[in-house]
C-alpha positions as CSV (number, residue, x, y, z in Angstrom):
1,X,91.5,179.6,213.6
2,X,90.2,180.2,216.5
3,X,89.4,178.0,219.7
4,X,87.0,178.4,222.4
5,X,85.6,175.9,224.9
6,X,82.1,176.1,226.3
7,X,82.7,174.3,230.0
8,X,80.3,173.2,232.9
9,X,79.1,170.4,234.6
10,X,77.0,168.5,232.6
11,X,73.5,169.4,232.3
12,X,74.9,173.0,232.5
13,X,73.3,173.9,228.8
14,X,76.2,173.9,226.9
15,X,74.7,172.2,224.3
16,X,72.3,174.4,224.4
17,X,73.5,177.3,224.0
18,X,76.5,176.0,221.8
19,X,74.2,175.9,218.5
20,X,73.2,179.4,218.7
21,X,76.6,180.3,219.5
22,X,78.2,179.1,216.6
23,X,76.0,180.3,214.3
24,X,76.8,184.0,216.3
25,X,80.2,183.4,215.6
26,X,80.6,181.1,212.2
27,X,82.4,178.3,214.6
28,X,82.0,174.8,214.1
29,X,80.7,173.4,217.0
30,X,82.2,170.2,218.3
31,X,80.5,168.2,221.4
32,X,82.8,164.8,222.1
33,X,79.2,163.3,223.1
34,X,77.4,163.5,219.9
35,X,80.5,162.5,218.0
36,X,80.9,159.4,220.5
37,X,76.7,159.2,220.3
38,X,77.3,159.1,216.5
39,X,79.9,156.3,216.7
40,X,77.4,154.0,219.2
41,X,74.5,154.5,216.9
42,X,76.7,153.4,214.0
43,X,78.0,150.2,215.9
44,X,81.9,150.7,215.6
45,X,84.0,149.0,217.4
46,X,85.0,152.6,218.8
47,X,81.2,152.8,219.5
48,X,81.3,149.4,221.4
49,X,84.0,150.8,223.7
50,X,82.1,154.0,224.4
51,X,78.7,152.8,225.1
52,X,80.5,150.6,227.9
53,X,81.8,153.6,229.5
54,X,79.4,155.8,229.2
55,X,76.6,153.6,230.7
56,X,78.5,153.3,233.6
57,X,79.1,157.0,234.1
58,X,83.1,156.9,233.1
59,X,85.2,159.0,230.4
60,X,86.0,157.4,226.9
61,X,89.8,157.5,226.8
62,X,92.0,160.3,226.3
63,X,93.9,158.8,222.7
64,X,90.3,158.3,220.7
65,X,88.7,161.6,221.6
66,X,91.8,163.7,220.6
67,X,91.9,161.4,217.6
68,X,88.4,162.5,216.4
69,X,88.7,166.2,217.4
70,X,92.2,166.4,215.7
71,X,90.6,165.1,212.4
72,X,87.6,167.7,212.7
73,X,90.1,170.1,213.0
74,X,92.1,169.0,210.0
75,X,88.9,169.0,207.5
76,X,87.9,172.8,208.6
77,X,86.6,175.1,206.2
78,X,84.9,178.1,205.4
79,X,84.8,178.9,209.5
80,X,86.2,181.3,211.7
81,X,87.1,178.7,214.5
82,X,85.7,176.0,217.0
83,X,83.3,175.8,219.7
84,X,84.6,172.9,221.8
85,X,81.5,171.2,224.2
86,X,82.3,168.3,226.6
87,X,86.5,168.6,226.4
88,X,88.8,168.6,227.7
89,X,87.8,167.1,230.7
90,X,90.6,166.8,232.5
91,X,94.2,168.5,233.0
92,X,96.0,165.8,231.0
93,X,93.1,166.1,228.0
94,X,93.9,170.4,228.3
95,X,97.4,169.8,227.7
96,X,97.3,167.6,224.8
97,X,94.9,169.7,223.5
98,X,97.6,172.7,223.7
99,X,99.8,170.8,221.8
100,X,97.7,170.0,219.4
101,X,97.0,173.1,218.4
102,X,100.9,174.4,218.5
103,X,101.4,172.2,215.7
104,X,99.8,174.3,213.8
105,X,100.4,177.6,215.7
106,X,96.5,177.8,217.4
107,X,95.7,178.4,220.9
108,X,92.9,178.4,223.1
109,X,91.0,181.9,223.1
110,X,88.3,181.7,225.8
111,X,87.1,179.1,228.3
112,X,83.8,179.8,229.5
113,X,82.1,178.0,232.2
114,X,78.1,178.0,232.4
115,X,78.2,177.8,236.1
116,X,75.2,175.9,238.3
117,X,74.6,174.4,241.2
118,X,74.8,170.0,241.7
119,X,70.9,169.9,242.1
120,X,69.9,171.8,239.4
121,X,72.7,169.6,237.4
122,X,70.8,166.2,238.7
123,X,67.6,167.4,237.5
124,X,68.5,168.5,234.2
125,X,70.4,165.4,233.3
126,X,67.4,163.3,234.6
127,X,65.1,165.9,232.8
128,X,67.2,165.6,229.8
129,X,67.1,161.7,229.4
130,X,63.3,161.7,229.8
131,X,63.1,163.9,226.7
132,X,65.5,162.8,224.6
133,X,65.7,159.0,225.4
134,X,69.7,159.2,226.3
135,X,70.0,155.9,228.4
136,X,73.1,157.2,229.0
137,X,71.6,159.7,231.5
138,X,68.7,157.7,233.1
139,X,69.6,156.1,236.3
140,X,70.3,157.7,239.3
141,X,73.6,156.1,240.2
142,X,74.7,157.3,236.7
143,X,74.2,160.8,237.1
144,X,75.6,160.9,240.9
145,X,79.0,159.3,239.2
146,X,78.8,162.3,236.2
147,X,78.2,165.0,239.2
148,X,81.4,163.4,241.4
149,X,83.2,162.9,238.2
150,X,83.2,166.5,236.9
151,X,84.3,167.6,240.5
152,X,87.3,165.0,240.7
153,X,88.7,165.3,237.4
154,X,87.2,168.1,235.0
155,X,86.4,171.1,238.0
156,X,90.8,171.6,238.0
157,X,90.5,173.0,234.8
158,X,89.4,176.3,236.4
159,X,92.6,176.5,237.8
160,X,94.5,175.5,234.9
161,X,92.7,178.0,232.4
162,X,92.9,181.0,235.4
163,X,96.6,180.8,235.2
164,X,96.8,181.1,231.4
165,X,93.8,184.5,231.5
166,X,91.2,182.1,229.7
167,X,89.0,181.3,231.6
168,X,85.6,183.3,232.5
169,X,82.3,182.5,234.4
170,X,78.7,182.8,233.2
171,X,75.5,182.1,235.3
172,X,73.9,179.2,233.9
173,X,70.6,179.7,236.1
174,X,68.9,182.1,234.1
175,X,66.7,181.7,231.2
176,X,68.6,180.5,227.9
177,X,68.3,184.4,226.5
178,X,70.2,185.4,229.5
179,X,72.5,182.7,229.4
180,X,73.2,183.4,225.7
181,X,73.7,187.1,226.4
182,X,76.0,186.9,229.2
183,X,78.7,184.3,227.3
184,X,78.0,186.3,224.1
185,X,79.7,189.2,226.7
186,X,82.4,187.1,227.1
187,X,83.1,186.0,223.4
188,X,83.0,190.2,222.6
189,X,85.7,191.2,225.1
C-alpha cells in the first residue's frame, strides 16, 4: 500500500482536491473530519466528545483518531493506497502514524502541502461554513484558534517530513485546475 498525506492549513483545499486525486490514483481517501463529522451526526459517545472539541476550535485526541484510521486501513481493498486529509497534525500524531504503518512494513510516500496565506485561510473557512452549514467553522473566534492552532502544533511537520525527503510544496492560490496539476507533479515524480 501506499501512503500519502495531502497537508495545509485548513481551508487550504485539500478536501478539494483530495476527491479528484484519489480517483487519479485509485487511493482511498481518508479526511479525520468527515470521519469525526460522521460520528457527530450519528450521536456516539465518540461523536459527543468531538463535537465538544471541535466547536471550540481544539483537536479530537490523538488515541481515537489513530483508532479509526488504523481500522480503515485494516479493511482496505481493491486500492493502490491512501490519501490521508487533516492528519497527522502534530509531531506526536506523525510518529504514531510511522509505527503504525511498520507493523505492517508501510511507510509514508509523499507529504504534500497546499500552501496559502492566513487571510485567504480565514475567508475560505468562513466562506466554507456559509455554504456548507459546518457550525464548526462559523465564528470568528473559531477560525482565529484553527489558524493559531495549525501554526503551534501542525506547521512542525514541515520540518519533520523535510528530514525524512517527503515532504513537497504546492501553491494553493491558483485555480483548483492548477492546484490539481501541480500536486499531480508531485504524486508523478
Amino acid at each position: 500500500m501506499k501512503y500519502y498525506i495531502l497537508f495545509g492549513p485548513p481551508g487550504a483545499g485539500k478536501g478539494t482536491q483530495a476527491g479528484a486525486l484519489a480517483q487519479k490514483y485509485n487511493l482511498c481517501h481518508l479526511s479525520t473530519g468527515a470521519l469525526l463529522r460522521a460520528e457527530i451526526a450519528a450521536g456516539t459517545s465518540l461523536g459527543k466528545q468531538a463535537k465538544e472539541l471541535i466547536d471550540k476550535g481544539n483537536l479530537v485526541g490523538d488515541d481515537v483518531v489513530e483508532g479509526m484510521l488504523e481500522s480503515r486501513f485494516a479493511q482496505a481493498s481493491g486500492i493502490e493506497g491512501f490519501l490521508l486529509d487533516g492528519f497527522p497534525r502534530t509531531i506526536s500524531q506523525a510518529e504514531d502514524l510511522d509505527r503504525m504503518l511498520a507493523k505492517t512494513s508501510d511507510k509514508v510516500e509523499k507529504v504534500i502541502s497546499i500552501m496559502i496565506p492566513d487571510a485567504m485561510v480565514a475567508e475560505r473557512i468562513a466562506h466554507r461554513a456559509a455554504i456548507e452549514g459546518r457550525a464548526d467553522d462559523a465564528s470568528e473566534e473559531t477560525i482565529k484558534n484553527r489558524i493559531a492552532t495549525y501554526h503551534a502544533k501542525t506547521e512542525p511537520l514541515i520540518e519533520f517530513y523535510k528530514a525524512q525527503g517527503k515532504y513537497e510544496e504546492a501553491d494553493g492560490r491558483g485555480t483548483i485546475e492548477e492546484v490539481h496539476d501541480a500536486i499531480s507533479a508531485i504524486m508523478d515524480k
